[in-house]
RODO-2510 file (C-alpha; in nm, 4 decimals, decimal comma):
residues 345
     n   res          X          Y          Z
     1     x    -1,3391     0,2011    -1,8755
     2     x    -1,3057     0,2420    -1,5047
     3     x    -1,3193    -0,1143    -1,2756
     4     x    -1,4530    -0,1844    -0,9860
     5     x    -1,2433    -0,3765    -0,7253
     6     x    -1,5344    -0,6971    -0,7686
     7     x    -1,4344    -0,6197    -1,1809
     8     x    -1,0893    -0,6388    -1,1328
     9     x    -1,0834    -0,9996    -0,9169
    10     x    -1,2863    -1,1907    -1,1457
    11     x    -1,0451    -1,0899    -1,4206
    12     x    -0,7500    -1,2357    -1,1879
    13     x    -0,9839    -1,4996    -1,1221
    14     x    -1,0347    -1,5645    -1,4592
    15     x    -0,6611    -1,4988    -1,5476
    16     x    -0,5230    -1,7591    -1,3627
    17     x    -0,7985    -2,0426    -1,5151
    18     x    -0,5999    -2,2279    -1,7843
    19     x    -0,9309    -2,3561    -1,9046
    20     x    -1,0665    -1,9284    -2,0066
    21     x    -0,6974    -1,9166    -2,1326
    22     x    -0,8391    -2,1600    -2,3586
    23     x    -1,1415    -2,0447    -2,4660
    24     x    -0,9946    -1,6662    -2,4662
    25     x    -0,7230    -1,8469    -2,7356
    26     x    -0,9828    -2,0609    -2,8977
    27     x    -0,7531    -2,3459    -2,8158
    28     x    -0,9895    -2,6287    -2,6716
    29     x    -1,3106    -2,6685    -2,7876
    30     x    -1,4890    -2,8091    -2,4637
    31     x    -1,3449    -2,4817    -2,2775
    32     x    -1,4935    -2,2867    -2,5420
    33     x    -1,8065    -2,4084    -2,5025
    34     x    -1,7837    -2,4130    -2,1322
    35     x    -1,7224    -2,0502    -2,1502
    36     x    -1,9887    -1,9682    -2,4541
    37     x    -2,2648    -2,1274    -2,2126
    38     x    -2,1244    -1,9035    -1,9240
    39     x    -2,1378    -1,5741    -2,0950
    40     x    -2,5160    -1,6911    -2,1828
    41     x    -2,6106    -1,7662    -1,9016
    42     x    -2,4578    -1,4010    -1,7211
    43     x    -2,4796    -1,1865    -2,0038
    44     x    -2,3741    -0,8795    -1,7674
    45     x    -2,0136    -1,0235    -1,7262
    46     x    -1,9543    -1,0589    -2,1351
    47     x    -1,7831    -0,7215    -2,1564
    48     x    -1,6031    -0,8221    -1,9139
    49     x    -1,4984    -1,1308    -2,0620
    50     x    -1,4115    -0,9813    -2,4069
    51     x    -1,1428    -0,7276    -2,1560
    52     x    -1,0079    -1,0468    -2,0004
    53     x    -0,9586    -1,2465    -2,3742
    54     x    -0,8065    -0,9439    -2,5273
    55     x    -0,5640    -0,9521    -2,2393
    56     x    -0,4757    -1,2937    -2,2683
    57     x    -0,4470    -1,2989    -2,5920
    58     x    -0,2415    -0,9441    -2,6350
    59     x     0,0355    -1,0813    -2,3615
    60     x     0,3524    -1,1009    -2,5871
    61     x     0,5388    -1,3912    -2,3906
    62     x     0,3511    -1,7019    -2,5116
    63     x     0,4234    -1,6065    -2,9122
    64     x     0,8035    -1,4566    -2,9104
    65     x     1,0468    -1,7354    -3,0581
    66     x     1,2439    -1,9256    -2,7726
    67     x     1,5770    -1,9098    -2,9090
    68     x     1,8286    -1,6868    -3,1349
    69     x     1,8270    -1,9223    -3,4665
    70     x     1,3915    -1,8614    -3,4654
    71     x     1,3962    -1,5054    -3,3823
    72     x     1,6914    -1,4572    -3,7149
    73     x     1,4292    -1,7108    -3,9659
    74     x     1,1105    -1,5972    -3,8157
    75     x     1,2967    -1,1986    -3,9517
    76     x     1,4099    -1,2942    -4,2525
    77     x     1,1139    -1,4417    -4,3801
    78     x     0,9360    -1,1257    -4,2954
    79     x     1,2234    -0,9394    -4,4732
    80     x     1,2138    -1,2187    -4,7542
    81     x     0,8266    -1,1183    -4,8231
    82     x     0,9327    -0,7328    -4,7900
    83     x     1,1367    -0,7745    -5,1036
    84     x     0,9082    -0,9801    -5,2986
    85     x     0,6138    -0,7463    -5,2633
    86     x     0,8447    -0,4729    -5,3583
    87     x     0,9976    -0,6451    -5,6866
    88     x     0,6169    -0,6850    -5,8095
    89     x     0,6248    -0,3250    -5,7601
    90     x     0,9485    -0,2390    -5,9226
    91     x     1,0998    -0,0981    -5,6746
    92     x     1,4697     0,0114    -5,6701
    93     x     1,7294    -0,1673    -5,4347
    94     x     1,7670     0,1995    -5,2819
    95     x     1,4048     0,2195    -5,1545
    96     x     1,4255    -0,1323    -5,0443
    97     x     1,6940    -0,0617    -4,8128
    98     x     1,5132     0,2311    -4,6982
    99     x     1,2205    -0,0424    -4,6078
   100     x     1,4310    -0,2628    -4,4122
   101     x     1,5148     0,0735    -4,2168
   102     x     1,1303     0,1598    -4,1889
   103     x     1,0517    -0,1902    -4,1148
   104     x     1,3477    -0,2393    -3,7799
   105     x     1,2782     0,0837    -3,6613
   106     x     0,8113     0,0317    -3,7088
   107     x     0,8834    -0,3485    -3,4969
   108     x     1,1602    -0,1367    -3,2704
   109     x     0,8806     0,0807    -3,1791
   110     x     0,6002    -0,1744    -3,1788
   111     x     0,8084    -0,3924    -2,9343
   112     x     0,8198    -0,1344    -2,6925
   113     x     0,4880    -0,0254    -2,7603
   114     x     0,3662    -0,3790    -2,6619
   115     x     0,6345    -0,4285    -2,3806
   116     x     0,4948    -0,0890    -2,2436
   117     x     0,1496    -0,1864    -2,2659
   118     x     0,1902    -0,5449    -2,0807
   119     x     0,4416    -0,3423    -1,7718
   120     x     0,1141    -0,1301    -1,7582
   121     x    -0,0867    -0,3904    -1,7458
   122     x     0,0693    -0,6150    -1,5097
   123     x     0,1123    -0,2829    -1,2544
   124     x    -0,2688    -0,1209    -1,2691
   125     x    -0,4492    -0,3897    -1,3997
   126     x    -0,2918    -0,7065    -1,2918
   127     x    -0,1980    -0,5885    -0,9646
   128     x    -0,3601    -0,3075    -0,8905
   129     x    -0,2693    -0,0650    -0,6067
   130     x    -0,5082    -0,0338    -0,2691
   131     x    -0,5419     0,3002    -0,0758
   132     x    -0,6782     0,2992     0,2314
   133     x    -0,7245     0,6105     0,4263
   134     x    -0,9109     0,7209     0,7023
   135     x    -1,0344     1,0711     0,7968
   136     x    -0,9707     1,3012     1,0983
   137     x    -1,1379     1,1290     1,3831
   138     x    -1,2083     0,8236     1,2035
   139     x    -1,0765     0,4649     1,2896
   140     x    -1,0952     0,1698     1,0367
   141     x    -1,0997    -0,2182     1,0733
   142     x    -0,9554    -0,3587     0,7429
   143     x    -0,8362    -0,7075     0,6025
   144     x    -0,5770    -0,8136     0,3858
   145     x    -0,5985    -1,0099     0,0857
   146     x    -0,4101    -1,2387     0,2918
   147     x    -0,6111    -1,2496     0,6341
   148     x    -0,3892    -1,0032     0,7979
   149     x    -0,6228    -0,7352     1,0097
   150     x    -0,5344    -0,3523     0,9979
   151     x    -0,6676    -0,1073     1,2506
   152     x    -0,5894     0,2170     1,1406
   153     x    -0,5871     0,5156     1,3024
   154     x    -0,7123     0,8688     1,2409
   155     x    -0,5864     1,1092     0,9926
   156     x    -0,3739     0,7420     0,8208
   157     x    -0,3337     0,6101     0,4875
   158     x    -0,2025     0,2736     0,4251
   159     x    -0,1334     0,1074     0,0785
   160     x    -0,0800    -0,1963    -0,1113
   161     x    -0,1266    -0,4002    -0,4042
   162     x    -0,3386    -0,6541    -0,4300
   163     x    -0,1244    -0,9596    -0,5459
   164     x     0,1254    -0,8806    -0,2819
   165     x    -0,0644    -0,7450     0,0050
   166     x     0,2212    -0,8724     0,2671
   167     x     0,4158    -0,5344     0,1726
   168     x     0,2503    -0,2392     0,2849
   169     x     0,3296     0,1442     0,3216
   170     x     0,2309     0,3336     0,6116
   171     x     0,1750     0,6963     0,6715
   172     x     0,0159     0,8098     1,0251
   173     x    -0,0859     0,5092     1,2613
   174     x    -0,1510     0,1537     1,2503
   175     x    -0,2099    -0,1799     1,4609
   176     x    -0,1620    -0,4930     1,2702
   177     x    -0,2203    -0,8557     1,3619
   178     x    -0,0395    -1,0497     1,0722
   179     x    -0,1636    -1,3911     0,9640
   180     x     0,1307    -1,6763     0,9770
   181     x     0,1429    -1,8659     0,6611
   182     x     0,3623    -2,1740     0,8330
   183     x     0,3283    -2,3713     0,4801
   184     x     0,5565    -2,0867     0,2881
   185     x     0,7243    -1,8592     0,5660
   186     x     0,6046    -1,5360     0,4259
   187     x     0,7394    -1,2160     0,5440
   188     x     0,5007    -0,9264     0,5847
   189     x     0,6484    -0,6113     0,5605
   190     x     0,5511    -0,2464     0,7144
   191     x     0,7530     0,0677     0,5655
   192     x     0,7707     0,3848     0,6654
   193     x     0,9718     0,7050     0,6045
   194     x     1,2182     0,6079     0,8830
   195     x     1,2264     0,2018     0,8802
   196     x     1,0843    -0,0870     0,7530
   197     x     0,9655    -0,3451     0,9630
   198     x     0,9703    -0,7638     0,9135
   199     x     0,7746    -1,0772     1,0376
   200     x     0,6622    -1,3777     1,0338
   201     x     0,3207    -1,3272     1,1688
   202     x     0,2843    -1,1389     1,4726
   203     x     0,0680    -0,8290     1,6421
   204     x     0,2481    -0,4676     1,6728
   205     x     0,1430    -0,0807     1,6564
   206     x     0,3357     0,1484     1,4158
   207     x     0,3208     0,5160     1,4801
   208     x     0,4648     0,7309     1,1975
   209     x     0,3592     1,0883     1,2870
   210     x     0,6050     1,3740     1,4059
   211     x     0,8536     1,3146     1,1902
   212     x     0,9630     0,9903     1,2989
   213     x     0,8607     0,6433     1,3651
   214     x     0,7343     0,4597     1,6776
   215     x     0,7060     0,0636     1,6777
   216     x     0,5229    -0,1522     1,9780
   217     x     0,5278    -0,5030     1,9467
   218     x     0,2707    -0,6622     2,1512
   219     x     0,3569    -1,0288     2,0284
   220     x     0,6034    -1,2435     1,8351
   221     x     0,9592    -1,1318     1,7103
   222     x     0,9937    -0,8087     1,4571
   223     x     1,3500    -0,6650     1,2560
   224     x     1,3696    -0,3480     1,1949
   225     x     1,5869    -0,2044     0,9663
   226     x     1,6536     0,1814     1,0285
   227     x     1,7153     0,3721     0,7576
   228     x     2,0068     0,4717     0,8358
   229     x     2,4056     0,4843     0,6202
   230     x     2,4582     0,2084     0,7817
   231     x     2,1284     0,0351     0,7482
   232     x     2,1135    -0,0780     1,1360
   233     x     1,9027    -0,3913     1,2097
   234     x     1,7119    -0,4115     1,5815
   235     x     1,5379    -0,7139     1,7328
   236     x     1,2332    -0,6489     1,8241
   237     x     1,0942    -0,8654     2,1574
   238     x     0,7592    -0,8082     2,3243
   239     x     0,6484    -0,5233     2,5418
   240     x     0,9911    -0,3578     2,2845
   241     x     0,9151    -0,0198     2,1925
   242     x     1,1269     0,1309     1,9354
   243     x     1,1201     0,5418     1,8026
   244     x     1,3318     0,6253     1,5418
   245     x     1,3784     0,9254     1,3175
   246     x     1,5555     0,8932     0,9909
   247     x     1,5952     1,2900     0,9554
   248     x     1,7543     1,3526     1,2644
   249     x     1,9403     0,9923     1,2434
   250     x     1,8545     0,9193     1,5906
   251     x     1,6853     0,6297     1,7737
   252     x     1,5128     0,8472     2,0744
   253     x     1,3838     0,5543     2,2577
   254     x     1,4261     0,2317     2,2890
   255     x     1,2092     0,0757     2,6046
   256     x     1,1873    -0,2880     2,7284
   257     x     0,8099    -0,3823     2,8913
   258     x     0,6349    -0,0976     2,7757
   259     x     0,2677    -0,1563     2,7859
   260     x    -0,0363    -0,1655     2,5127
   261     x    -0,2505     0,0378     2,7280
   262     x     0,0134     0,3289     2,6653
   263     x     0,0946     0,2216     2,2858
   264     x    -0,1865     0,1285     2,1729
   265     x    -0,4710     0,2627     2,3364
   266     x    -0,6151     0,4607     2,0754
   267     x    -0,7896     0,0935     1,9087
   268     x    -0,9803     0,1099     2,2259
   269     x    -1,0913     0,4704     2,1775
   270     x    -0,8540     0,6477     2,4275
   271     x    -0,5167     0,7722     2,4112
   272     x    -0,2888     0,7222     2,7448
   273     x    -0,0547     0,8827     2,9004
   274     x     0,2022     0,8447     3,1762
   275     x     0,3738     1,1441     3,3057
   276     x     0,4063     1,2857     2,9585
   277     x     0,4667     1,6547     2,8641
   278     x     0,1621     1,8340     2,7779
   279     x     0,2749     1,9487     2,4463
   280     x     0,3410     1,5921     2,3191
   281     x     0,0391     1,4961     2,4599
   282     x    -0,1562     1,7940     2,2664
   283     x     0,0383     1,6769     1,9477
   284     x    -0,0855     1,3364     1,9771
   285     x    -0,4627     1,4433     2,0016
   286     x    -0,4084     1,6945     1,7343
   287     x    -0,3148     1,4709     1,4945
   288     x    -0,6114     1,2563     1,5009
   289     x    -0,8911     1,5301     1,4681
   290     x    -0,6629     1,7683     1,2478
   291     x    -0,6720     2,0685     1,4618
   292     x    -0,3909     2,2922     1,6331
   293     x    -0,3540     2,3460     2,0125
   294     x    -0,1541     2,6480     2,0866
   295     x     0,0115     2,7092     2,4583
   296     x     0,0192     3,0433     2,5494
   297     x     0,1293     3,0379     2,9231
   298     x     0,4848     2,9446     2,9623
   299     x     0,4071     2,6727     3,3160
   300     x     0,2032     2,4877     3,0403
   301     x     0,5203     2,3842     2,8610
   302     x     0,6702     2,2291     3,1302
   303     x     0,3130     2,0563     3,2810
   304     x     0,2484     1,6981     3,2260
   305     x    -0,0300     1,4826     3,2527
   306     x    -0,1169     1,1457     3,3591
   307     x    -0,4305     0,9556     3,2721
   308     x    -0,6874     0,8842     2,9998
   309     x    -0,8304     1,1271     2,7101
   310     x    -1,1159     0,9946     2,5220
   311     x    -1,0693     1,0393     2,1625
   312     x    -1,3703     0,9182     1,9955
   313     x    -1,5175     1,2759     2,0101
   314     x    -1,3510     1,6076     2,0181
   315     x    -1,5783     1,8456     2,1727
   316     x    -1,5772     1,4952     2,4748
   317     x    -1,1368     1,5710     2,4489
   318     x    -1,2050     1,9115     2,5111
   319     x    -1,4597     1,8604     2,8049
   320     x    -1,1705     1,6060     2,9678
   321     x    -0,8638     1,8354     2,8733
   322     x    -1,0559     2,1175     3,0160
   323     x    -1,2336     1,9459     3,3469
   324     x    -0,9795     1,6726     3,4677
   325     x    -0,6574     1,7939     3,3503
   326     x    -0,7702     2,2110     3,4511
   327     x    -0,6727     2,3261     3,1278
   328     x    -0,8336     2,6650     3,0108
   329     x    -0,9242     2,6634     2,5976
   330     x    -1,0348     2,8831     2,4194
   331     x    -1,1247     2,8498     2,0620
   332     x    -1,0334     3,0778     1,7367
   333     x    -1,1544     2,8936     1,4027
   334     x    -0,9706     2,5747     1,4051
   335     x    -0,6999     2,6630     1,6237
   336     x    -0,6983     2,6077     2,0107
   337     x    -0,5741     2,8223     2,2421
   338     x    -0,4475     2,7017     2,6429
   339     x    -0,3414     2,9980     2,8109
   340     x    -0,3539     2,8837     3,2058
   341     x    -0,4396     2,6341     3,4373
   342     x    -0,7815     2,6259     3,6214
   343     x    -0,8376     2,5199     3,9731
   344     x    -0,9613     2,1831     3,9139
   345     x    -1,3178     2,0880     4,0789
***
């Protein structure tokens, strides 16, 4: 049976209401008939309800003896009953043996059958993992469980789970805004590839593409810890901008008031740049619409370029590569071609 997200919350919902626990264990009767009336009166969610009470009920935790000295009488009464069944049988001390053999190895296997089962549940069920991806071109506003806001960028996935939303994995681009929770401290936690990054509750762009990653924080305090032999630890302040790459083991920048416009322009629909070399510039747009821009003339790897390019459309890029910055494209499939510079008008 395949959930829906809405499914899978009113189950934690329910979970976490000792008074369903109840009814689901037929342990109070005015729960039960709290919960018999409820299942009347939404009929639809029943199914759902039967999932919930089989969970509750199939959870091994609440039944297994607490100590040693139960675990030993609760066995040997089973064993005890083994034996008796058997004598009424006639069967031979050798095949009883063999039973007590079956019988370890059948609750060996049922124990991890069970223990399997709840680890299963408790990971996909109980705490299900969240993708969120966006497509070339595409930008996405999205909230945490915990009021945290994502932007992501183009051509990104990020994931999570859902009872610990605070820890997330990045892959392409990202601008969070992290909700403080004063009452409990919580950390939230970004990882990527190269780094993971810490706070408290704070705003920052992380930038994971090109084989590295790049970390602007616009507000608050941020750790990072590089992932490096040494696991190196950096303190962040704002207008800090970090770049780091765990495969070549190099931190390739590390600038103090660098600005958002430059960082994190792209949540405004624009990329920015400030005397930066047209190839990195070219790698930045191609990432976002998932094309490939390939320089043919040789004064076109040492040009660069200052100024905005809209990014919200890419035949509008290719107007304002081509126009302002007096590139010349040409286009083959889904490749891009600059081979010279045009006399801009």
């Amino acid at each position: 049976m395949n959930l829906t997200t809405q499914e899978l919350e009113l189950i934690d919902t329910w979970l976490r209401d000792p008074s369903f626990s109840n009814w689901a264990a037929g342990a109070n009767e005015q729960d039960t008939v709290k919960w018999e009336q409820y299942f009347q009166a939404h009929p639809e969610h029943l199914e759902l309800g039967k999932i919930s009470r089989n969970l509750v009920i199939g959870i091994p935790f609440r039944a297994m003896p607490r100590n040693e000295a139960n675990k030993q009488q609760a066995l040997s009464r089973l064993m005890q009953q083994l034996e008796e069944s058997s004598a009424r049988h006639q069967v031979t001390g050798k095949v009883r043996k063999l039973t007590r053999v079956r019988y370890v190895q059948g609750a060996a296997a049922i124990t991890l059958l069970v223990l399997a089962t709840t680890l299963l549940y408790f990971q996909f069920l109980y705490n299900p993992k969240v993708l969120i991806a966006t497509d070339f071109g595409q930008r996405l506003e999205h909230y945490l469980p915990d009021g945290s806001q994502v932007t992501l960028n183009a051509n990104s996935t990020l994931t999570y789970r859902t009872r610990n939303p605070r820890e997330v994995w990045l892959n392409g681009e990202a601008f969070f805004e992290v909700k403080k929770v004063p009452e409990t401290k919580a950390k939230f936690n970004v990882w990527t590839t190269d780094l993971s990054v810490t706070v408290l509750g704070t705003a920052f762009n992380v930038n994971t593409r090109n084989e590295q990653t790049q970390v602007f924080l616009k507000e608050g305090k941020v750790q990072l810890e590089l992932e490096t032999r040494t696991a190196q630890v950096i303190e962040m302040d704002p207008g800090d901008l970090i770049v780091y790459s765990k495969k070549k083991q190099q931190l390739s920048e590390k600038k103090k008031n660098a600005s958002l416009l430059e960082s994190a322009s792209w949540k405004e629909g624009s990329l920015m740049f400030k005397d930066t070399p047209l190839p990195e510039a070219l790698d930045a747009i191609a990432a976002i619409y998932g094309v490939q821009f390939i320089i043919e003339s040789d004064n076109l790897q040492q040009k660069v370029i200052s100024g905005g390019v809209p990014i919200q459309n890419l035949e509008v890029t290719l107007v304002t590569l081509s126009e302002i910055y007096g590139l010349d494209i040409r286009k083959e499939g889904n490749n891009y071609y600059l081979n010279g510079i045009t006399e801009a008008q």
